[in-house]
Backbone as a printed PyTorch tensor [residue, N CA C, xyz], in Angstrom:
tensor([[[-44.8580,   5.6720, -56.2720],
         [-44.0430,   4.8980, -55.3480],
         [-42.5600,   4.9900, -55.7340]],

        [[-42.3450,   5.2100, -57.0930],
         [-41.2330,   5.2450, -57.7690],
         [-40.0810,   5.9580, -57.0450]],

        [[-40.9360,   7.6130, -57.1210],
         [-40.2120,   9.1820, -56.3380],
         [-39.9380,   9.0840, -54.5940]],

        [[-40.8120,   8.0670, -54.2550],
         [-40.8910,   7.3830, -52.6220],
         [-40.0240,   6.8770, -52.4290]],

        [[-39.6410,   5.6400, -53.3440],
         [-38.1570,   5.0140, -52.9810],
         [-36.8430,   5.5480, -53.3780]],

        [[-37.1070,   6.8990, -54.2800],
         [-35.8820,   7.7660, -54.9890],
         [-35.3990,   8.5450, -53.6140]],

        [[-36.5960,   9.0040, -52.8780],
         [-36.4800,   9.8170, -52.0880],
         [-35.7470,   9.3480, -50.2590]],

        [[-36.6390,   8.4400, -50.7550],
         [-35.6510,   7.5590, -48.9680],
         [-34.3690,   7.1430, -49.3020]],

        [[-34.2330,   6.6030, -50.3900],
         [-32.4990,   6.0760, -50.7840],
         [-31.8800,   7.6540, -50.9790]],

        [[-32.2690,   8.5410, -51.0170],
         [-31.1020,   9.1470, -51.3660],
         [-31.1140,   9.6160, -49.5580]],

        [[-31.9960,  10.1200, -48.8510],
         [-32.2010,  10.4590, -47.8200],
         [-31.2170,   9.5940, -46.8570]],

        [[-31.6180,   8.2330, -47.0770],
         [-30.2120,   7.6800, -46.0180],
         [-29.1220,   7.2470, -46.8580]],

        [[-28.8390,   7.5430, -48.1850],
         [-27.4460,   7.7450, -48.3470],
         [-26.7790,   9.1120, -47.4710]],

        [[-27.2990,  10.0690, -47.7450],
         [-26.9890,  11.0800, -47.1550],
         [-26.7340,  10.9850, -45.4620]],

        [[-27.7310,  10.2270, -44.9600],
         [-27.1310,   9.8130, -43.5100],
         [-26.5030,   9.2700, -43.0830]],

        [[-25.9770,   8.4630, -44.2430],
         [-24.9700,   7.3040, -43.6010],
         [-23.6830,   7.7770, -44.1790]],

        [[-23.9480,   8.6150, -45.3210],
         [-22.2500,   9.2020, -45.5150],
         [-22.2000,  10.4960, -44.5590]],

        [[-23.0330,  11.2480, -43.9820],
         [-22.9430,  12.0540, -42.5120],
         [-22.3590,  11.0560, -41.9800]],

        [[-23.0010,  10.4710, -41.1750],
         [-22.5580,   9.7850, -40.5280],
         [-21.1240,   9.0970, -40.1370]],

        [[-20.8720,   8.6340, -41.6400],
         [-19.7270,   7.4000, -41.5510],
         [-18.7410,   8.8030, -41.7840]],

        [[-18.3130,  10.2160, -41.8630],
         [-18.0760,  10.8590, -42.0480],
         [-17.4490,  11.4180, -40.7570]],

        [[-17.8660,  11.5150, -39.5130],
         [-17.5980,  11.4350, -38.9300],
         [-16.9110,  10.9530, -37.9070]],

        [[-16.4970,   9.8340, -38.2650],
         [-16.1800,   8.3100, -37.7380],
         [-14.2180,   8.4810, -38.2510]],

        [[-14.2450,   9.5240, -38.9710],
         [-13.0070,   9.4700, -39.4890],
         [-11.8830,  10.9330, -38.7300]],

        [[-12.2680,  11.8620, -38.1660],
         [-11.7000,  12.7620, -37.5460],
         [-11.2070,  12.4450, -36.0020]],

        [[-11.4310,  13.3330, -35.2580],
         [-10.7750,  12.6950, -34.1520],
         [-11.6280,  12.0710, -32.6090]],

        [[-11.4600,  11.6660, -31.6930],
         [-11.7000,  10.6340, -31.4830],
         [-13.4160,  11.2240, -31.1560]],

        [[-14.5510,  10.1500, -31.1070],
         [-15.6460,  10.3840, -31.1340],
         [-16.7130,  10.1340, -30.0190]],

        [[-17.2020,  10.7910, -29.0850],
         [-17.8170,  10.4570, -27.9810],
         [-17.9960,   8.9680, -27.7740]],

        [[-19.1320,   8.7770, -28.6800],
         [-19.6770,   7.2580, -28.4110],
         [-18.8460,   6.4470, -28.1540]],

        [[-17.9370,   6.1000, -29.3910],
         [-16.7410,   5.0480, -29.4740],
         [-16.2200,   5.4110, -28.0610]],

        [[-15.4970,   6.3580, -27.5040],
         [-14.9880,   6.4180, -26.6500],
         [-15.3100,   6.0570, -25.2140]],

        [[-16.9680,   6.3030, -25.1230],
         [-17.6610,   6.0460, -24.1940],
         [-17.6680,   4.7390, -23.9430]],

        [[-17.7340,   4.1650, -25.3240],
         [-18.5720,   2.4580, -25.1900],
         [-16.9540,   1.8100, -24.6620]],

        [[-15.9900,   2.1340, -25.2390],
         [-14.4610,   2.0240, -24.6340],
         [-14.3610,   1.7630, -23.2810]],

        [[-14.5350,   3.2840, -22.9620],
         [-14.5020,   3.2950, -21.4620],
         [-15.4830,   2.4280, -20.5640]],

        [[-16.7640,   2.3310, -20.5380],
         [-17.6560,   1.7250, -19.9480],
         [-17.0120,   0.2830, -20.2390]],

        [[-16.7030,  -0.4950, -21.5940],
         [-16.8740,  -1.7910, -21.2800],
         [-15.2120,  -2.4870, -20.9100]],

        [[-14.0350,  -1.5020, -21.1950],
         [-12.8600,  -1.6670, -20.8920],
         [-12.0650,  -2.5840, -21.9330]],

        [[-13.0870,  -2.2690, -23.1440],
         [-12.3980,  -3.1210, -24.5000],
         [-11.6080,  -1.3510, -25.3980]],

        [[-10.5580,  -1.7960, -25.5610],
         [ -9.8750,  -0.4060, -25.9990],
         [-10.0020,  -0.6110, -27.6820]],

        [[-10.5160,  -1.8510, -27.9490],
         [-10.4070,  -1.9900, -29.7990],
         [-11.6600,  -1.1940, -30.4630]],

        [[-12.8060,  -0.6830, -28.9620],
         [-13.8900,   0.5500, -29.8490],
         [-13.4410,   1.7270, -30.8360]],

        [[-12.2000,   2.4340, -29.7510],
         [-11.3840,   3.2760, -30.1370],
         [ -9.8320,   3.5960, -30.3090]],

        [[ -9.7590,   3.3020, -31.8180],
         [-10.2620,   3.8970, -33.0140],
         [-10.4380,   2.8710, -33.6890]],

        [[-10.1890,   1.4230, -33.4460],
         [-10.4000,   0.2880, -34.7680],
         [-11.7600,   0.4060, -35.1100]],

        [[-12.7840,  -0.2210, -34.1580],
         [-14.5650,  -0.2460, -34.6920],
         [-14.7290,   0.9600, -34.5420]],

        [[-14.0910,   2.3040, -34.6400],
         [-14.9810,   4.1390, -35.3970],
         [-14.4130,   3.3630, -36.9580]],

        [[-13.5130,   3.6290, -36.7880],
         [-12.8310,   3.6240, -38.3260],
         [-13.5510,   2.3760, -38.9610]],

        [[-13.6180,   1.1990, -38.5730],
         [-14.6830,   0.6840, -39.4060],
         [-16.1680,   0.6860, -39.5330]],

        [[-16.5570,   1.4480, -38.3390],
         [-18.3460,   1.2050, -38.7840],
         [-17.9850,   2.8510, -39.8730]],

        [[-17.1190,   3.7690, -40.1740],
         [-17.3860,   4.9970, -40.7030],
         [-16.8920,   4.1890, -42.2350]],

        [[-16.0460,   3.4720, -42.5330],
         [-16.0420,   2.5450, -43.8390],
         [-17.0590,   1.7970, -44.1180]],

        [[-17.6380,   1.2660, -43.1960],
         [-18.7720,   0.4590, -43.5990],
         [-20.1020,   1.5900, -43.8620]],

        [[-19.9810,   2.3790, -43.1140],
         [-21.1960,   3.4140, -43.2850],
         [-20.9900,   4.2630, -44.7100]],

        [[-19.8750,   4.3930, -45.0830],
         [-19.4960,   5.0650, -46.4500],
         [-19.8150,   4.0860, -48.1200]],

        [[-19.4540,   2.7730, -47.1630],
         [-19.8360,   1.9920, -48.4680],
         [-21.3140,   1.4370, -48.2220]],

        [[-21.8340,   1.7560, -47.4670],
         [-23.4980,   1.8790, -47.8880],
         [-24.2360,   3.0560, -48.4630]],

        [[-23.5110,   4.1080, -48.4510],
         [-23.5840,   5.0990, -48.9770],
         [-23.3470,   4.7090, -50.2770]],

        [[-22.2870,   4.5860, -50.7230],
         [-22.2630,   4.2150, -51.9230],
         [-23.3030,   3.4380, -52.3980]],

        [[-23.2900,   2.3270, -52.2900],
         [-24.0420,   1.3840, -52.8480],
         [-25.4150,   2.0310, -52.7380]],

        [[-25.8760,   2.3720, -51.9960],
         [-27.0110,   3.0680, -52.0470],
         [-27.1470,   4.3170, -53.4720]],

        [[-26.7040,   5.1730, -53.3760],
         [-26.3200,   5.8220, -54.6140],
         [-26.3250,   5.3100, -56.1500]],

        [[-25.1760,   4.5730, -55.7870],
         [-24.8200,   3.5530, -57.0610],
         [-26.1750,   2.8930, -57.4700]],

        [[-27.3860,   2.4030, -56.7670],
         [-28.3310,   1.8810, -56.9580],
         [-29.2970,   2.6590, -57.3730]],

        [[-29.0850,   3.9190, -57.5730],
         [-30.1160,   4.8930, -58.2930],
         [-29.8370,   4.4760, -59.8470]],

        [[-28.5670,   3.9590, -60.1930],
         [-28.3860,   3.6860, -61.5830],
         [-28.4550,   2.7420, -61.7200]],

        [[-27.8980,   1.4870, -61.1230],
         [-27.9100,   0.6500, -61.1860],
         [-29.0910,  -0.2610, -60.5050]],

        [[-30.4690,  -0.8040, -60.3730],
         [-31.2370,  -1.1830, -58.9590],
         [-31.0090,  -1.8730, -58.3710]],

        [[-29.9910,  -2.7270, -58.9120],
         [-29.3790,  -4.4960, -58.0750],
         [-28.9540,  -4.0340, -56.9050]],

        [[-27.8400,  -2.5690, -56.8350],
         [-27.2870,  -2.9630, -56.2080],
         [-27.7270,  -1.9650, -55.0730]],

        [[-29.0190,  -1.6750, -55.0110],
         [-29.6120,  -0.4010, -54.4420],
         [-29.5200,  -1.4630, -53.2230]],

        [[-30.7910,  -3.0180, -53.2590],
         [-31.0740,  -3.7940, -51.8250],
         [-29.8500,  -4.0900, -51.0790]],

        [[-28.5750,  -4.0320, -51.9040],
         [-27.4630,  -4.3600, -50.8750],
         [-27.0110,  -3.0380, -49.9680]],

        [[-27.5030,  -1.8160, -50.3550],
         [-26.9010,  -0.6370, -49.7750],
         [-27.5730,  -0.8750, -48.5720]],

        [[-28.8560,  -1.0390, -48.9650],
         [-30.2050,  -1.1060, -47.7500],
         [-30.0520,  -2.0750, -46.6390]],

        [[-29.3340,  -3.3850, -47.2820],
         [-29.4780,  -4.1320, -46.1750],
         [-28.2370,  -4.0700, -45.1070]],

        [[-26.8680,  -3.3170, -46.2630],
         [-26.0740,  -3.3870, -44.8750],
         [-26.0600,  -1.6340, -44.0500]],

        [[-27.1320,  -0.9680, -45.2050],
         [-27.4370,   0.0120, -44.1970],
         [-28.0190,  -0.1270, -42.6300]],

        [[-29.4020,  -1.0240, -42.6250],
         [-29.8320,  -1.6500, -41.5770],
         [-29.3010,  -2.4540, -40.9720]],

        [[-28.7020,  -3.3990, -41.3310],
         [-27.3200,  -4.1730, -40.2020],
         [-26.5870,  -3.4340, -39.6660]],

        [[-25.9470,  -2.0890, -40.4190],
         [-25.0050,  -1.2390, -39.3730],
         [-26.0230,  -0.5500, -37.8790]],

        [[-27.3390,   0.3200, -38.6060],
         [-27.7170,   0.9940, -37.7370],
         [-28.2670,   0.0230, -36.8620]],

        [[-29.1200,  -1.3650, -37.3900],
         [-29.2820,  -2.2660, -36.5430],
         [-28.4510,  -2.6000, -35.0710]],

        [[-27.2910,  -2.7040, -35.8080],
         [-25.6620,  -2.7560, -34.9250],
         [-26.1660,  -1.3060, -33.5050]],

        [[-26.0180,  -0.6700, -34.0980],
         [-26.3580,   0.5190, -33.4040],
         [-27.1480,   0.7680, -31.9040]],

        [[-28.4030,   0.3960, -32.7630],
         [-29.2400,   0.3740, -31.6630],
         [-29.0460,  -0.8300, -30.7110]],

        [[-28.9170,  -2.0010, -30.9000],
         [-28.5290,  -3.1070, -30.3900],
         [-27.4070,  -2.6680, -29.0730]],

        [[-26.8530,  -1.3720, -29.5840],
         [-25.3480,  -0.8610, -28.5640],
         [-26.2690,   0.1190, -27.2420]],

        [[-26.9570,   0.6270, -28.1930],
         [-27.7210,   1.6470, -27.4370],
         [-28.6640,   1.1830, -26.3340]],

        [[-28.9640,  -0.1600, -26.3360],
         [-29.9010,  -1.3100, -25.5300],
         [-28.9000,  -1.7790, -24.1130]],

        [[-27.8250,  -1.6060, -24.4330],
         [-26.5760,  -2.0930, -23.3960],
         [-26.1240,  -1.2150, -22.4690]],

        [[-26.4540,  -1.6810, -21.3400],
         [-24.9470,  -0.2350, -20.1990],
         [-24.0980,  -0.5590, -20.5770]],

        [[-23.2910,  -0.4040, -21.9290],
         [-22.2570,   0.4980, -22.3680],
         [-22.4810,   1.2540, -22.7110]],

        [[-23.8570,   1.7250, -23.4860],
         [-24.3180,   3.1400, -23.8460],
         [-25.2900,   3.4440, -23.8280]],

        [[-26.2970,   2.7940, -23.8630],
         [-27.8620,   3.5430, -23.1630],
         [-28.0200,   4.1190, -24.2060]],

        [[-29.6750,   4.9300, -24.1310],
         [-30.2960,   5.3370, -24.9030],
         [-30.1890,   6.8920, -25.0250]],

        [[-29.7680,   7.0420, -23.5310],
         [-29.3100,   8.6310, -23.7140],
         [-27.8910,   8.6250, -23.6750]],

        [[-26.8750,   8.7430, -25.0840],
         [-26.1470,   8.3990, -25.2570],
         [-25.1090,   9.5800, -25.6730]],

        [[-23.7700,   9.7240, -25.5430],
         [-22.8370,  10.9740, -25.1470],
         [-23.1920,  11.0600, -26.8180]],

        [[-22.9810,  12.5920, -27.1110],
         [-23.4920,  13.1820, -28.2980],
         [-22.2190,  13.8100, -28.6540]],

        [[-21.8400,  14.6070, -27.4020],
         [-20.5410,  15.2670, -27.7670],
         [-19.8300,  15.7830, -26.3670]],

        [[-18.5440,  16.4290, -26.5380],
         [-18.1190,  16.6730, -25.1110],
         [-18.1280,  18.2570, -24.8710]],

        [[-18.5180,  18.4760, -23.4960],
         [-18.1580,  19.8620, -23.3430],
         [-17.2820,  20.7090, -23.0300]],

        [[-16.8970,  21.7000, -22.4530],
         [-15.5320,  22.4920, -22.3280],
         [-14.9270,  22.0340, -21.4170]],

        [[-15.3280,  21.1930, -20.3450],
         [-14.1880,  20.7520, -19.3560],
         [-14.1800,  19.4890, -19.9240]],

        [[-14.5360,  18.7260, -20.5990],
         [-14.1030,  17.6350, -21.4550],
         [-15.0210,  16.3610, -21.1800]],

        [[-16.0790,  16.3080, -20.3480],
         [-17.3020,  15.9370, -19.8860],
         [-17.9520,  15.2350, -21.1340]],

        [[-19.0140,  14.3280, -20.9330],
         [-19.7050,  13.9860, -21.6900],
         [-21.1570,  14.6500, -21.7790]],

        [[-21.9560,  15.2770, -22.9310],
         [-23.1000,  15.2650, -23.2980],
         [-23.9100,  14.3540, -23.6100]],

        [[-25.1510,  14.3270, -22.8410],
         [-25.5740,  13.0550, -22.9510],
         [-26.7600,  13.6730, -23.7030]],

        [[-27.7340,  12.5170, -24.6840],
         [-28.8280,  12.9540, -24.9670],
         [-29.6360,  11.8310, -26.0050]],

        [[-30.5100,  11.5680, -26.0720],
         [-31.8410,  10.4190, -27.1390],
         [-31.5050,  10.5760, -28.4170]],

        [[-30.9870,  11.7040, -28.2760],
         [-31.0770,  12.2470, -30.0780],
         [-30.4860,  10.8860, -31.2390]],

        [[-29.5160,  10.3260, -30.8590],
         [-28.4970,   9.6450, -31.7160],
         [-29.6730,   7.9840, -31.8320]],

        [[-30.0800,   8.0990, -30.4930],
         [-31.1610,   6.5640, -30.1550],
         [-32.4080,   6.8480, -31.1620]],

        [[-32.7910,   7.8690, -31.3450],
         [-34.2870,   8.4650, -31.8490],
         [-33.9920,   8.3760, -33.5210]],

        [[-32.8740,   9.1560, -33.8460],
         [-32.1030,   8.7880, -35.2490],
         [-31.7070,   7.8040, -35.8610]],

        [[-31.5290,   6.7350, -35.0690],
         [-31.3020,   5.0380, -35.3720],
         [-32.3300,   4.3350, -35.6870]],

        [[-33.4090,   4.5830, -34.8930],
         [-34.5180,   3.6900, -34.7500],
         [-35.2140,   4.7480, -36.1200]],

        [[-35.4530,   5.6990, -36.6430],
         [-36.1510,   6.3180, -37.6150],
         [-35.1780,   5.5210, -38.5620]],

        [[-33.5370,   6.0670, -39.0690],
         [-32.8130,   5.7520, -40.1470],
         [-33.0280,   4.1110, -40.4650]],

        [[-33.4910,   3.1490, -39.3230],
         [-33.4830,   1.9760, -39.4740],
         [-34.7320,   1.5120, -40.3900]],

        [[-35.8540,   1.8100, -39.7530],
         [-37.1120,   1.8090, -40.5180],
         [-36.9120,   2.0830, -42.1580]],

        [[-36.1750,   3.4100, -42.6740],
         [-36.0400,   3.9930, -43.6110],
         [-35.0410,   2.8280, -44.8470]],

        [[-33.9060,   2.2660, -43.6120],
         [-33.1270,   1.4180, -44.4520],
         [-33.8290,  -0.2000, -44.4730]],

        [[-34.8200,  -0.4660, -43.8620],
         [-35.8410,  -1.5180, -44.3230],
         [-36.7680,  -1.0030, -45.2600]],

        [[-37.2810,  -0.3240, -45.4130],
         [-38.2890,   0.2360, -46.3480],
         [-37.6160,   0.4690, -47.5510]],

        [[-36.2780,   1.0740, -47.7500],
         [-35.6490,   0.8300, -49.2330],
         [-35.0820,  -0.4710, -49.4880]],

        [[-34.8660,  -1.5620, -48.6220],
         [-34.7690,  -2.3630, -49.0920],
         [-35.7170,  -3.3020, -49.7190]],

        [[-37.0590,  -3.3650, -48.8010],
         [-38.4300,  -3.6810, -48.8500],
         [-38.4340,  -3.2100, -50.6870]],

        [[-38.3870,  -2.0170, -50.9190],
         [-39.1660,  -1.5620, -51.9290],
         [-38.0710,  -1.6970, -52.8130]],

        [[-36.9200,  -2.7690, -53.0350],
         [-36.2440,  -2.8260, -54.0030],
         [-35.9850,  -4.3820, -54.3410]],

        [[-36.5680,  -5.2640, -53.5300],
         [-37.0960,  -6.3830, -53.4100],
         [-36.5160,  -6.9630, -55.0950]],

        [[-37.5710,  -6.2140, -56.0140],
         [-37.8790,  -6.7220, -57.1120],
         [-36.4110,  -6.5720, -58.2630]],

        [[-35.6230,  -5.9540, -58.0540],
         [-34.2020,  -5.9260, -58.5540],
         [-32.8910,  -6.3980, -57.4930]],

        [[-33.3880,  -6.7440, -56.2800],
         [-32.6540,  -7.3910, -55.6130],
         [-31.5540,  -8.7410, -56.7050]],

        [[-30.2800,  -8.4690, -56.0210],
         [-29.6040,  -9.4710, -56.8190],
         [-29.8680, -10.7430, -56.3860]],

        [[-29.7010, -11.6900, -57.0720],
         [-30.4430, -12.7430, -56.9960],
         [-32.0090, -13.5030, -57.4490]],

        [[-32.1000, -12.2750, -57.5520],
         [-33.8140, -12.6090, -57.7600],
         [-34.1340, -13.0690, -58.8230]],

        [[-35.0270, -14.2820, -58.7530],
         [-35.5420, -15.1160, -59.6830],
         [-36.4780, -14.2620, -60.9320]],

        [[-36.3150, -14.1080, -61.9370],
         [-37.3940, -13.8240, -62.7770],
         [-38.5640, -14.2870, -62.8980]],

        [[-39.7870, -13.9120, -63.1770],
         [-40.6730, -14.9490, -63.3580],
         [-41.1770, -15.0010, -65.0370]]])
């Protein structure tokens, strides 16, 4: 079980620093989309630039928790609050489930599940490392 939870924490560290990685170049379908559809202009670039900080420092902490285990359940849990966040967006006509992925040559949106299908898996993954780190969770009572 040990190599199980080595293996999912590093797995969505790696997705969430993809991820939050992206969030930092230039401007990004989604954000832009969810912009446009709901006519709040603070998607883009204030909330890219922070869910890609917040997605970087779950990365971290996630990482950091291979050495450390305390601080592995905090990577996990605000891993799943972000992607949580996520899907929660993806539930809304501001962005739906088939959701712009990227743009094409006349500057159009690509639409597609892929990003909805990746949330709902990465989410599971960031409950299950948290689940399975329970027992070094900070806070936790000794017995």
């Amino acid at each position: 079980m040990r190599w199980i939870h080595l293996g999912l924490t590093v797995l969505l560290a790696v997705f969430m620093l993809f991820m939050g990685a992206q969030k930092f170049g230039a401007a990004n379908p989604v954000f832009q989309y969810i912009a446009e559809q709901s006519g709040i202009g603070l998607f883009e670039p204030v909330l890219r630039i922070a869910t890609g900080v917040a997605e970087v420092l779950a990365a971290a902490l996630l990482l950091a928790g291979l050495f450390v285990g305390a601080i592995r359940s905090c990577g996990g849990m605000l891993s799943a609050g972000i992607i949580g966040g996520a899907i929660v967006f993806h539930l809304t006509p501001w962005l739906g489930i088939s959701a712009p992925v990227a743009f094409d040559e006349s500057g159009d949106y690509v639409h597609s599940p892929m990003l909805f299908g990746m949330a709902v898996v990465f989410f599971l993954i960031a409950l299950a490392v948290t689940w399975l780190a329970r027992q070094t969770a900070p806070g936790k009572a000794s017995a």
